[in-house]
N, C-alpha and C positions, 0 to 999 in steps of 0.2 A: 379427545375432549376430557378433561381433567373434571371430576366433583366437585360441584359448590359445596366449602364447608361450613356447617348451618349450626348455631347455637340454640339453645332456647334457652327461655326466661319461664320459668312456672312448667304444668302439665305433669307432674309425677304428683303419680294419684290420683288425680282426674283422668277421665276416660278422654277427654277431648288432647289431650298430650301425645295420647299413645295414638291417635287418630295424625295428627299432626306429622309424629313422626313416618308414619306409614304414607302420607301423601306425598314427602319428603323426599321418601326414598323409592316411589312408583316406579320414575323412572328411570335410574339406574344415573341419573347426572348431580346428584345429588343428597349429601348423607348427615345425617345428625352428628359433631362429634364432641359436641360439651352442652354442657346445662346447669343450668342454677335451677332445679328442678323444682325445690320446694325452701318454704322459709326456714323449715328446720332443717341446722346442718346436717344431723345423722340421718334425716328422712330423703334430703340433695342427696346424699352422697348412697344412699341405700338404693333410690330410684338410678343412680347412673351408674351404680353397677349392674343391677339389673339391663341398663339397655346398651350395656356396653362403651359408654362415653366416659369422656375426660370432666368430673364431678369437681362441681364450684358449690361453695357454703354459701353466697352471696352473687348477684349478676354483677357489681361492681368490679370486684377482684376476676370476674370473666373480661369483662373489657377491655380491665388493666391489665391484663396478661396477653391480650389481641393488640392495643397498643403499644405495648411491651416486644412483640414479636415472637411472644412464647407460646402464642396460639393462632390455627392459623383458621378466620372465620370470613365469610364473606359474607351472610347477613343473620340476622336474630329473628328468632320468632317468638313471638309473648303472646302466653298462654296461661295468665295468670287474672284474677279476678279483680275488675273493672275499676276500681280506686287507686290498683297499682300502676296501669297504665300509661297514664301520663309520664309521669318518674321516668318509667323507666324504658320507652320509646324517646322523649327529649335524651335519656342519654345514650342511647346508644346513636341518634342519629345527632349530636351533637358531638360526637365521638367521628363521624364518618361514618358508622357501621348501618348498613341499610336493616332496612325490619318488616317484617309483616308482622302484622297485629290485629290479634282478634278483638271483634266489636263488642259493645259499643266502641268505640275511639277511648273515650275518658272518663271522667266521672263527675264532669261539669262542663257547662260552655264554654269557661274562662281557659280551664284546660286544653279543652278542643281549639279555641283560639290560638293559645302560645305553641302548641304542637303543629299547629298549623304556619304560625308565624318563623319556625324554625326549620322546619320539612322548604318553605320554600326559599328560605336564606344558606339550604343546604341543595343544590339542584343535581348535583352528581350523586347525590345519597337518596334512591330512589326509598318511597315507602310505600305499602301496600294494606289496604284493610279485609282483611278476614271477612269478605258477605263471601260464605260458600259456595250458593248458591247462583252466583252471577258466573262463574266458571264453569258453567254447565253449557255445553257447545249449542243446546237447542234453547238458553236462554241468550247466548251472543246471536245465536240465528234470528231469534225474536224481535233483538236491536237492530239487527242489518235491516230485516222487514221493514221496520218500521222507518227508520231514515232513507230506506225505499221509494217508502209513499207506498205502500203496499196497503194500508188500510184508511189513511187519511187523514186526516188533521184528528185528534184525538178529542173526544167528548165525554169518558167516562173511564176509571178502571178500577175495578176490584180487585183489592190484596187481601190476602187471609192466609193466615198460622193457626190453626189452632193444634195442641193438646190436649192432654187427657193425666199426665202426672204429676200435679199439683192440687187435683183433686183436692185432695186431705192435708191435714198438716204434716207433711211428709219430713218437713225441718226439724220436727220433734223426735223424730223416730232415731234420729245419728245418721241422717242423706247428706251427706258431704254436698252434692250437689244443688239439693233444695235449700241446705244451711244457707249458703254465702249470697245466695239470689235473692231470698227473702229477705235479708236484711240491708237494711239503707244505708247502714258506717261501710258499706261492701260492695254492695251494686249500687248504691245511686238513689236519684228520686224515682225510681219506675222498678218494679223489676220483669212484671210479663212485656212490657212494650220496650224495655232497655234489651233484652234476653232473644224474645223472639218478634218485637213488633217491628224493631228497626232493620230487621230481614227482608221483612213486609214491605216496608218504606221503601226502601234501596232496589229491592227486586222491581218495582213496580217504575220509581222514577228511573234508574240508572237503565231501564230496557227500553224505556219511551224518550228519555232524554229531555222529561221536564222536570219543573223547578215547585216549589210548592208555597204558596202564599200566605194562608192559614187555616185554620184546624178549630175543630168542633169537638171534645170528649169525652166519654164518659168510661170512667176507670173503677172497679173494685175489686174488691177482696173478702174472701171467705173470715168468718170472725174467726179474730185469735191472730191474723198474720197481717203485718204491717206494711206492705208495699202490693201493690196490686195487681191481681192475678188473673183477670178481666179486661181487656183493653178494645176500648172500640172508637172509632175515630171518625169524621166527615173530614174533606180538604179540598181547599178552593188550589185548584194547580194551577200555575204560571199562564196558558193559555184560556183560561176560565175552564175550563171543564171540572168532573167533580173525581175526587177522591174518597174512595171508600174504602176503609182500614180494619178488619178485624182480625183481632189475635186471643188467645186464651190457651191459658195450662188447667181450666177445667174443663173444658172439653171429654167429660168421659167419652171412651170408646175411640177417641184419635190419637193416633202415634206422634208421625210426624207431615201433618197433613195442611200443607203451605202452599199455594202457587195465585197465579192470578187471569184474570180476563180483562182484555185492553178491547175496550169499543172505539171504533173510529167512525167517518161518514161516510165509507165506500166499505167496511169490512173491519174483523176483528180477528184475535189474536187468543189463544187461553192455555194453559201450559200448567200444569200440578207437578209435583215432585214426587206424588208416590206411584206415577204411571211419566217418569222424567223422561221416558227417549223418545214421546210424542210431544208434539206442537200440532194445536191444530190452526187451523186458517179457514175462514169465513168471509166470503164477499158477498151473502144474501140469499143465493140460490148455488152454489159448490162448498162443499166444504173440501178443504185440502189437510191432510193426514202430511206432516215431515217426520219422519224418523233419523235420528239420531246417524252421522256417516254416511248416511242413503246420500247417492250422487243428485244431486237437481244445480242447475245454471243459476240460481241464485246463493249459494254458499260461496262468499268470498274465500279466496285463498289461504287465508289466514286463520282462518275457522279450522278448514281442512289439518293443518298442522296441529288442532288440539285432539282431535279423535284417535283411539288408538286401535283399534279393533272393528270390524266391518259392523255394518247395520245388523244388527237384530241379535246383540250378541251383550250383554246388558254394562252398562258404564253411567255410574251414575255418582253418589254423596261423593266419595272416597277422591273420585275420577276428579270430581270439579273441585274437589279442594287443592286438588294438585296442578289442576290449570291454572290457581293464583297464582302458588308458590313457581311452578313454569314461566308466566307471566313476569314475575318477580328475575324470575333467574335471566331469563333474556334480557331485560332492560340491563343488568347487573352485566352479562357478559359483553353487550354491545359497549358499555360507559369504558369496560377493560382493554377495546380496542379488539375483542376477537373476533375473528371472518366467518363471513357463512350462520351468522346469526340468523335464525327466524325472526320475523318483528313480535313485537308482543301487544298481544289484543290488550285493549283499556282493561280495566281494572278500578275497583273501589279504592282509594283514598284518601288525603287529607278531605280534599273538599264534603264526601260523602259522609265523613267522622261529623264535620261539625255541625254540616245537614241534620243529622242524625240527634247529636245531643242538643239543638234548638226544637227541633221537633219534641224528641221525650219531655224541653220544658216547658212548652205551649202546651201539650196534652195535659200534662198535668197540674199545668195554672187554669186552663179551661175546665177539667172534671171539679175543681175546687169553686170553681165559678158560674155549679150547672149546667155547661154546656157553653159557656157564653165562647164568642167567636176569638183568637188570639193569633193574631200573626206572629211567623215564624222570623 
């Protein structure tokens, strides 16, 4: 089996790049070998030599050199902040080139719309959206559960993000990372629910497999900083049940402290990210303990193929970023005609992009309008 050879867009200098590259190259089927790293030419070209790749001034002149046939790529990953998005997933998959792309999707509806309306006029150009977090084998276990009927028609779930480094005005101090979030020409109309709320969102519908109707919420921000670092939310889901959303990067005292609890009418489901290789399970009077690999008759097949290492032996952030980009690679190898492909477990995209930026704009037309109710 030959290496997918992988581009990216953005990530030199940001820590989430070099995170990217390392999921990339987990499992030995796949390697970084060009980049338009950064918008400064000398900072591009600084960053790829540092990571050993073939350095672009611009992601266009990387394209044109893949359709040129002077480079040889099999999909792009963009890892660049949220306004550039659009751009520049429209062209690499209008180009042919497939892409994973970190969320949010874009930096507007209308964005996420035409991304949308292109991704499916391109159907051999698979695309993929960066939720982390859903490529963690014991939150696919969560979804098998649940299409199961293992807990039952769904009546409630709680999602929650919270942090703790946003606290302070950390954009003032020179936080590269806090800079581009906090600000709206950069992130968007949101930036804790664009950042970390639409994690929240995705983790919760994309494992239950509902839909969401509309939303109740309330957003703020520490004085002094202009997009909102508080995000709380109420949500009428597709089957009437409720939706319950919190997110915050002030959260002193929490890292990265995300997961969620699905109640059903025969049993429930709860699953945190900073204790990730348990799922627990709940019918009223058992509770059931899954760990992570552990053999049980209910793990489809397909699961089985994302775990790399026996139960109790830890796989976790790093792991599930690389079961997208896995995910990714499989769909990519099957469209090429090669044998003995594993199938590839679902996967966040287009649809879940634009989910995602309708939501951020409901929430944030509703905290303007005290709460008032706003369908998505």
């Amino acid at each position: 089996m030959t290496k997918l050879k992988v581009g990216m867009i953005g990530g030199g200098g940001g820590f989430f790049g070099k995170v990217h590259q390392r999921a990339i190259s987990l499992d030995a089927t796949r390697e970084v070998v060009a980049g338009a790293l950064h918008q400064d030419p000398a900072l591009s070209a600084k960053f790829a030599d540092e990571w050993g790749v073939k350095g672009y001034t611009d992601y266009k002149t990387m394209i044109a050199d893949w359709q040129a046939g002077k480079l040889e790529l099999d999909y792009v990953t963009i890892v660049t902040p949220n306004f550039l998005h659009a751009e520049q997933a429209l062209a690499c998959i209008n180009a042919g080139l497939p892409v994973l792309c970190e969320k949010p999707m874009c930096y507007t509806v209308a964005e996420a719309e035409a991304l949308k309306k292109a991704v499916k006029a391109n159907k051999k150009v698979p695309f993929a959206l960066s939720h982390t977090y859903t490529g963690h084998p014991l939150m696919m276990l969560a979804r098998e559960l649940i299409k199961q009927g293992k807990i039952g028609n769904i009546r409630k779930i709680e999602t929650h993000y919270n942090q703790g480094w946003l606290a302070t005005l950390a954009e003032k101090t020179g936080n590269q990372q806090a800079s581009w979030r906090t600000d709206p020409k950069k992130s968007g109309i949101s930036g804790c629910g664009g950042d970390i709320g639409t994690h929240a969102l995705i983790n919760a519908l994309w494992t239950t497999g509902l839909g969401l109707k509309s939303v109740s919420a309330l957003l703020t921000a520490i004085p002094g900083r202009k997009l909102d670092d508080d995000f709380n939310v109420f949500g009428k889901l597709s089957n009437g049940g409720t939706l319950v959303l919190l997110a915050s990067q002030i959260a002193i005292g929490h890292k990265n402290d995300n997961g969620f609890r699905i109640y059903g009418e025969t049993g429930s489901l709860e699953w945190f990210q900073e204790n990730a290789e348990e799922l627990h399970y709940y019918d009223g009077t058992t509770r059931v303990t899954y760990f992570q690999n552990a053999p049980t008759g209910e793990v489809p097949d397909v699961l089985k193929s994302y775990g790399r290492i026996p139960s109790g032996h830890h796989e976790d952030f790093l792991e599930a970023l690389a079961n997208l980009h896995t995910s990714l690679e499989r769909k990519i190898r099957a469209i090429k005609g090669e044998k003995n492909v594993p199938p590839a477990y679902d996967h966040p995209g287009v649809e879940e992009g634009v989910l995602g930026m309708k939501f951020l704009k409901a929430a944030v037309e509703s905290s303007k309008k005290k709460g008032a109710w706003i369908k998505i």
